[in-house]
C-alpha positions as CSV (number, residue, x, y, z in Angstrom):
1,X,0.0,0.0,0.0
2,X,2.7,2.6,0.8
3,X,4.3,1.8,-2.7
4,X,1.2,2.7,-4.1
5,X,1.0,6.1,-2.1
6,X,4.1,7.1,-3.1
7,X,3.7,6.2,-7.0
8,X,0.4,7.9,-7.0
9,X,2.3,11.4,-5.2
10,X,5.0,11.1,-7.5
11,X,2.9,10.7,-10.7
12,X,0.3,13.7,-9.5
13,X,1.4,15.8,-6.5
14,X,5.1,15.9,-7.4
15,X,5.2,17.3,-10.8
16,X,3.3,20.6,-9.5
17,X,4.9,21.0,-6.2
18,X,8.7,21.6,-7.4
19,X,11.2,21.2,-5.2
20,X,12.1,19.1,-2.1
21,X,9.0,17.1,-1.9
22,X,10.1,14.7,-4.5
23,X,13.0,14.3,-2.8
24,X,11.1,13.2,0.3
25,X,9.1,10.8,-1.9
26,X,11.9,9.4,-3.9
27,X,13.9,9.0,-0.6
28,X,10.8,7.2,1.4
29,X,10.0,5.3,-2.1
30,X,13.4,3.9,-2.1
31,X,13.1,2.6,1.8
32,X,10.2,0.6,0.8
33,X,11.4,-1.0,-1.6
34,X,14.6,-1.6,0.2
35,X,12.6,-3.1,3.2
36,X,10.8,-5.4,0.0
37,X,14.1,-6.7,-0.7
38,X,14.2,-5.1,-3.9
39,X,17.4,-2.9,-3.5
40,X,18.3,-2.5,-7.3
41,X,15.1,-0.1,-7.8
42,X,15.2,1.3,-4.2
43,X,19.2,2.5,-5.7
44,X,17.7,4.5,-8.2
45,X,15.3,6.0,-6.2
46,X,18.1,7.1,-4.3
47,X,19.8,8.7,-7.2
48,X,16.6,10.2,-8.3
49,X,16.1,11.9,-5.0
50,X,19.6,13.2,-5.4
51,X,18.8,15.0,-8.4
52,X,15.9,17.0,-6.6
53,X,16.2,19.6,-4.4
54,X,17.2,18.7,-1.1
55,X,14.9,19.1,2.4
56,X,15.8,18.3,5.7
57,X,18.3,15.7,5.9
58,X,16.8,13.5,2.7
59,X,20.1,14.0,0.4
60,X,22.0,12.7,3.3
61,X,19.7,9.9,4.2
62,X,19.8,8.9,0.1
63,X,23.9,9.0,0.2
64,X,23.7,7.2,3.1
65,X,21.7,4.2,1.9
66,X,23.6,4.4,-1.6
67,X,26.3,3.2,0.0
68,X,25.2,0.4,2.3
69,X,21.3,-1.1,2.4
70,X,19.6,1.0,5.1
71,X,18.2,-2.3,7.4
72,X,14.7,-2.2,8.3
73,X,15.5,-1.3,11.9
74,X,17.5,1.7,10.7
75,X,14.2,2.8,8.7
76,X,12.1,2.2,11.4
77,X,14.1,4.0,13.7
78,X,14.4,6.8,11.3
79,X,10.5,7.4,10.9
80,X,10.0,7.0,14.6
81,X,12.5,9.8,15.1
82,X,11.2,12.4,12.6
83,X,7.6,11.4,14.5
84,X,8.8,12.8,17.7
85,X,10.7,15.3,16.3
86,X,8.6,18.7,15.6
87,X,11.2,20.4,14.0
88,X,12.0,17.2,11.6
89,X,8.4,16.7,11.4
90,X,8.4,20.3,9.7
91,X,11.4,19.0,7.6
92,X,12.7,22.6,6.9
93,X,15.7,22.8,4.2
């Protein structure tokens, strides 16, 4: 279901809203489909998000599973962090 969120925002909220938001989605696209086992596309979702415009910590987050597969605990962890985080929540660039 949340692979199907995200390609539906990508394919209709994304081209309109320029800027960091794809990067967001690209970044969160390419976790799912890492924690699918499917790290090949979750790679280039990586790279795509790193040709967007960067918010928050995302290019970082993108790097940093480029280079190693981001484990399922790290994602969690990750989501429950920006959850209790206000000022991540916001995700200001």
């Amino acid at each position: 279901a949340a692979l199907a969120w995200l390609d539906h925002a990508l394919e209709t909220i994304a081209p309109e809203k320029q800027g960091g938001i794809q990067t967001l989605l690209w970044t969160f696209r390419g976790h799912v489909l890492e924690t699918l086992g499917r790290r090949d596309e979750a790679l280039g979702d990586y790279l795509r998000a790193l040709d967007t415009p960067d918010i928050g910590d995302f290019h970082a987050r993108a790097r940093t599973c480029l280079d190693a597969p981001c484990s399922r605990e790290y994602l969690l962890e990750t989501l429950r962090r920006y959850s209790q985080e206000p000022s991540r929540g916001a995700m200001k660039p």
